[in-house]
Structures are given as C-alpha cells and as structure tokens.
N, C-alpha and C positions, 0 to 999 in steps of 0.2 A: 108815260113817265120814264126818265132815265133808266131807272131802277132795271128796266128790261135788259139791261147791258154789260150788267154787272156778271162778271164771270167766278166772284168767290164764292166755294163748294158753298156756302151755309145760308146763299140768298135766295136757293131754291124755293119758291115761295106754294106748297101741296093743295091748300086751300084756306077759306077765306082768312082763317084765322092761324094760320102756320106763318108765324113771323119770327123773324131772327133777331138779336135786338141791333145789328148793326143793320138790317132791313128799317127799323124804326127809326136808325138815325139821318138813312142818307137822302131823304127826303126835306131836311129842314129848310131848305132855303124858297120853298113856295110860295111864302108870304105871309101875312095874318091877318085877323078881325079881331078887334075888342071882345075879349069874356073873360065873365065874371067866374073864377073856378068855386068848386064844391068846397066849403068847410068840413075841415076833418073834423071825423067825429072821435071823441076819449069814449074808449070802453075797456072795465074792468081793469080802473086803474084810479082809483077814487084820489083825492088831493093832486094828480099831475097839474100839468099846465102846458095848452097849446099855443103858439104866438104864430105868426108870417113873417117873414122879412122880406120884403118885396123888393125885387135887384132892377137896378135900371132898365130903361125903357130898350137900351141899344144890347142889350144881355140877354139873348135868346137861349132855350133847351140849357138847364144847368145839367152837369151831370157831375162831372169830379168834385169831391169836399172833403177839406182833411181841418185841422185846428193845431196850432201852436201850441207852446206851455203857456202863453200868458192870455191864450182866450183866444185868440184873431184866428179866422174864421177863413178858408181862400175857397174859392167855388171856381170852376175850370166848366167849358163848354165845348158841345160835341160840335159844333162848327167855326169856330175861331180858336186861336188859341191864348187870348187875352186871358186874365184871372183876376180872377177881383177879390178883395178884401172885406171882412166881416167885422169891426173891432168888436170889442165885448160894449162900447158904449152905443152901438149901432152903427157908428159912420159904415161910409160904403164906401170905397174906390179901385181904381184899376192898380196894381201893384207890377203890373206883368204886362207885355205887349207882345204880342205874337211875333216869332221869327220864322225863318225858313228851318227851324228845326222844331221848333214850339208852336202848332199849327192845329192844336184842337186840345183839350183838359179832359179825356173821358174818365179817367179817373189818376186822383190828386194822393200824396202822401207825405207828411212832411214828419223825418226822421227827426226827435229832439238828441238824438246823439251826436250826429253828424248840423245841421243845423240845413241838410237839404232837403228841398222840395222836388218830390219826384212826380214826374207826370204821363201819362201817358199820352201818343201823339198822332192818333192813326188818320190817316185820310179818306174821312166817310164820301165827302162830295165830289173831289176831285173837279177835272173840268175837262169841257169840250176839245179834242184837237182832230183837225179833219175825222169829224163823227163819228168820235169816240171817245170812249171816259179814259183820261188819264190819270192815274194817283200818283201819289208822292210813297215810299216805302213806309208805312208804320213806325214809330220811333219812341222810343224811351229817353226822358229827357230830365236831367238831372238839374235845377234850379238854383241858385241863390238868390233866394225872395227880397233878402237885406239890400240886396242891389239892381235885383231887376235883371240878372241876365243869366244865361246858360252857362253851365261850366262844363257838360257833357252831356255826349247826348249817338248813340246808334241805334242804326236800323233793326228790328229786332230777326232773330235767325232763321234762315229757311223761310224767310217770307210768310213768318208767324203776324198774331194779333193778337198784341198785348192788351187784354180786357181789363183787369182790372191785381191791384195791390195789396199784398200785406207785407208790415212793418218783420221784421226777424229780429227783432232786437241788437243785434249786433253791427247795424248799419247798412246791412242790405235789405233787400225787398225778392219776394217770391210773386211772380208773374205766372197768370193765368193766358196762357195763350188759345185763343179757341178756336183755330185754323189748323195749327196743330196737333191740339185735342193732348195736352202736355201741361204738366206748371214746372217754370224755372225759377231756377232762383242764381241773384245776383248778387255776388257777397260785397259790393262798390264800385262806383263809378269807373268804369276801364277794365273791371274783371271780364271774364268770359263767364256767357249765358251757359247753365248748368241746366239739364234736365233732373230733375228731382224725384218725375211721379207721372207714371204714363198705364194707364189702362182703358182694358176695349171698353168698361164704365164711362170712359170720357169721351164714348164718341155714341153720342146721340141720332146724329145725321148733321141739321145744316147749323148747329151752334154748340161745338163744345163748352169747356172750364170757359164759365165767365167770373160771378163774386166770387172774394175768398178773406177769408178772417184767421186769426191764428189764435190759438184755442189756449186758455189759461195752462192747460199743459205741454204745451207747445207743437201739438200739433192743428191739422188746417182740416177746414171746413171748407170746401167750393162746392159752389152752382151751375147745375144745367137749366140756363133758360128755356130755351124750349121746351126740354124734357121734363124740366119740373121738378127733377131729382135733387136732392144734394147730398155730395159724396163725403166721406171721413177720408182724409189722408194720414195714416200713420206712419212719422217719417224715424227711419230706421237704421240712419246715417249708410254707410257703405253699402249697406246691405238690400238698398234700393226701401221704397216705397208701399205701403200696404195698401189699397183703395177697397173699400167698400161702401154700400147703399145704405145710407140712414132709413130710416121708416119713422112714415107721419102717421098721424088721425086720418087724416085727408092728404088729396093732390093740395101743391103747394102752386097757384094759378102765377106763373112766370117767375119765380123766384130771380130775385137780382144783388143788389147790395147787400152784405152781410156785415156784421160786427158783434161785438162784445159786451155786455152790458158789464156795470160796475158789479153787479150783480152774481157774473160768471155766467150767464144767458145769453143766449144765443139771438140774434135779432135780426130777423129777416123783412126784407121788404119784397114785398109781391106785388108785381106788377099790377097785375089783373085785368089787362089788357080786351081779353073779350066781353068781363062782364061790366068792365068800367070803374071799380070799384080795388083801388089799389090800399095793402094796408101794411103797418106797421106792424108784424110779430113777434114773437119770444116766444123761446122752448129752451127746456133744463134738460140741457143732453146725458146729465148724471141720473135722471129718472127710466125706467125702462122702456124699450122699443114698444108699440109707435108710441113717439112722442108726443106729447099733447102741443097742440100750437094756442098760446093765447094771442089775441087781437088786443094790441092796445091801441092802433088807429086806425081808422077807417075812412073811407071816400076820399081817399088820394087819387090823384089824376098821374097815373102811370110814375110811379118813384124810380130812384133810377140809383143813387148811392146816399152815402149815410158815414157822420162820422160822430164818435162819442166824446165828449170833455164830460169827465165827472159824470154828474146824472142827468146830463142835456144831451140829446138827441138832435143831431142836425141833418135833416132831409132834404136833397136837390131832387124838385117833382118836374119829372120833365115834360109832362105833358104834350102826348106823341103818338093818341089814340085817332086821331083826326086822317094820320098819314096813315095807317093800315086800314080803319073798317069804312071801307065807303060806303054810298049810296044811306047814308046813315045821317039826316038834316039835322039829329038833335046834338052831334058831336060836332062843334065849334071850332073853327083854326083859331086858337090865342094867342094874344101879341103881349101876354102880362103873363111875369114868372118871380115865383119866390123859393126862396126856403122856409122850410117848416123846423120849428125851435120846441121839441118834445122835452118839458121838463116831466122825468121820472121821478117816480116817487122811490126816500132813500130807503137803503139797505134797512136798517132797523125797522121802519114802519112796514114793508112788504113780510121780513119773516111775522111782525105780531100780526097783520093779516090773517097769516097762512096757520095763528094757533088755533083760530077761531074756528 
C-alpha cells in the first residue's frame, strides 16, 4: 500500500492497532463490496429516536457535518471535496463542487453570523508523480454555500493540519492542528492564523489536537486520538492558555468528534476502532473528576464528526475499520454510507429522570 510512503511524523504506524486517524483516511480509494452495516443500538436513553439517512451511492467516507439555522444539513468527505446537502424534509443534493482549493470536507462549520461555510481541505490521498506521493498543502477554505463557491481560502502555517473546528462565536473558528500539536484560532477570512494554546499535553507521538468543542463557558475541549486523552483548554486571553488532562471512568477507545449537547454535556464519539464497536457519549464536565461517561449509542461503525441542531444529533460514520485491521474476513470493504439522525430526549424529561 501507498501508505508506506507517507513521510507525516504521525503515520508512524507501532503495531497492529496504532493508527492515526489521517492513517485511516488515506487509504480510501481501494474500492468496495456491498454491506449491510450494524444498527445502532439506544442505550440509557429511553423515548430517544434513532433514524439513517442514507447519502448517495457516488459519496463515499462522510466525515465533515455542520447544519444551518433553518435545519439543512451539509456533509463534506475525506476524499473529494464535493458537499452535499441535508434539507430538514430529507432531500439530498450536491450543493458544492470540488475546486483546486476545496479538495476534501474533513471537517465542516457553518458560522450563522457570518453566513459562511468553513471547511477544512487537507490532502489525504494525493497522487503518483515519478514514484512518489505528491500532495497538495492542507487548506482552510472559507465557502459561500448560497452560491456554491469559495470566497477564501489558505494554506494552513508551517505546514500544519487543520483536523478539525470550533465556532468562536464572533465569526472566527479555532483550528486544531495536529501536525503541529497547537490550536489556532482565526478571527475571519484573511486574518492571520494565531496560536492560542500549545502544550507538551498535545503531543502524543503520531496524532496530536484532533476534535474540538467550545464549551458553554467559553472555553474548549480537544481530543487526542490516539492517546485517547481529552484535554481542557482554558483560554486566558493575553496571558496565553492553560491545558490540562480531564479524567474518565475509563480509556476513551479513539475519541474523535466532539460537541455540545442542548443539555450543556459534553458528546463524544469513539471511534473504537479495534474493538469495532463505535459509540455515541456524554459526560457532565460540572460533575467531579473522573467523569462518568454515559453511552447513548452503540455499534457505530467507526464515527468520525458530529453536529447538534436543537436536540438532534447528526453523525457522519465513516466506516474505515476495513483499511487498518487486516487479515480480518469478517470486516467488510462498504460501498454504502449514511448519517445517523440521534433524536435526544429534551432538557425537562432528562432532569425528571435524574429525580428518580
């Protein structure tokens, strides 16, 4: 496989199951078989509601998802950089077409202050040129969805890798770079990339800062995939950055997408990559260290991001266990990908739960 050739620090690959998640992604283009994936299972989550939305046949590996204010749904992919549309009545369509700057969706954000769709735009597969992998620089790619085209869009600095987005409310976005092992933050289109939050916490070995959520108090929450860690950033303005180690119940088996619940909960998606078994969590960071992790879904086939409208839950499962565990007949190459539609149960019926 390619993959041998790849010279970024974090593709180091230690043993069977040391995988990096842009190790997971730059394999996609293999090919596929027909399969039928695992129905997620609801646990300890009584009245929810799980759905599928199944994306076209030509929309492989979803990974980026962000939502509109009026519902619409966009889903971005680690190997094209086309994006497709969700309406709240179901329709499906392409809304986006890939350009020489718009070249892959790993992860999606769309600011309702500004009215733009930001994306990230890294180069997982690259191509051949006298036997050798060529890429394209990584890119940050600022959208107007209204019209289908780029309105900016650079390389991201020092030959980082922009993993993944959170909103700042003010019109910028804070970027996890995990090449880096740094999060920046960009206050709009054409600003200069700012380091915001740098510690030896964020360097694992071959995958720094991937998720990252921003926290009802306004600070952030990122993830080390690999490590399995996820760190607190308390941001300090001038005065630089605090980072330290949250504490679980348990290892957290690939932590990735993170978000918000309506709830003020914390929502993590785990890969779970070696044991096959990817799920949907929550934890009340207001409760004391370790935190307890509740599972509200289960037998996800490797999840990958995550965006909230209200008390719906939208998951892009990118289904990408196939390219890491060989020699492994019962793990399937599939040519069939959805997002998963978690209706939560609301705010009032979870606290009378919790008096019981």
């Amino acid at each position: 496989m390619f993959i041998s050739t790849f010279k970024i620090k974090f593709l180091t690959i230690a043993n069977k199951f040391s995988f990096s998640k842009l190790t997971l992604c730059t394999c996609f283009l293999l090919g596929s078989f027909f399969f039928f994936p695992l129905s997620p299972s609801l646990l300890n989550a009584k009245e929810a509601k799980v759905e599928s939305i199944y994306l076209p046949k030509d929309f492989h590996f979803p990974n980026g998802i962000t939502h509109a204010p009026d519902g619409t749904i966009y889903v971005g992919s680690v190997t094209k950089g086309d994006i497709i549309s969700i309406s709240p009545d179901g329709d499906i369509k392409t809304v986006f077409k890939e350009t020489k700057d718009a070249f892959a969706g790993t992860s999606l954000r769309f600011d309702p202050i500004t009215n733009i769709l930001w994306a990230a735009s890294p180069d997982f597969v690259g191509k051949e040129v006298n036997g050798r992998i060529v890429r394209r620089k990584n890119r940050i790619v600022a959208i107007d969805i209204s019209k289908g085209n780029v309105i900016w869009s650079a390389s991201m600095p020092n030959k980082g890798f922009g993993n993944d987005f959170a909103l700042d409310g003010k019109g910028g976005i804070y970027i996890t770079d995990s090449t880096q092992d740094v999060v920046l933050h960009l206050a709009a289109p054409g600003a200069g990339f700012k380091i915001i939050a740098s510690s030896e916490l964020m360097k694992p070995g071959d995958l720094g800062p991937a998720g990252i959520a921003q926290l009802p108090n306004g600070n952030l929450v990122i993830g080390l995939w690999r490590d399995g860690a996820l760190l607190y950033v308390k941001l300090n303005g001038s005065k630089g950055a605090e980072v330290t180690r949250l504490r679980f119940e348990r290892d957290i088996e690939n932590p990735d997408g993170l978000a918000v619940s309506t709830d003020g909960r914390l929502l993590i998606l785990e890969g779970g990559v070696k044991s096959g078994n990817g799920k949907l969590l929550a934890a009340d960071l207001n409760q004391k260290q370790p935190f307890k992790l509740e599972v509200l879904l289960d037998k996800l086939d490797t999840p990958l991001n995550l965006t909230v409208n209200n008390d719906d839950v939208y998951i892009t499962e990118g289904r990408v266990r196939h390219f890491i565990i060989k020699d492994a007949p019962s793990i399937k190459v599939p040519n069939l990908f959805r997002v998963i539609k978690f209706s939560m149960i609301k705010k009032s019926t979870r606290l009378e739960e919790n008096k019981n």
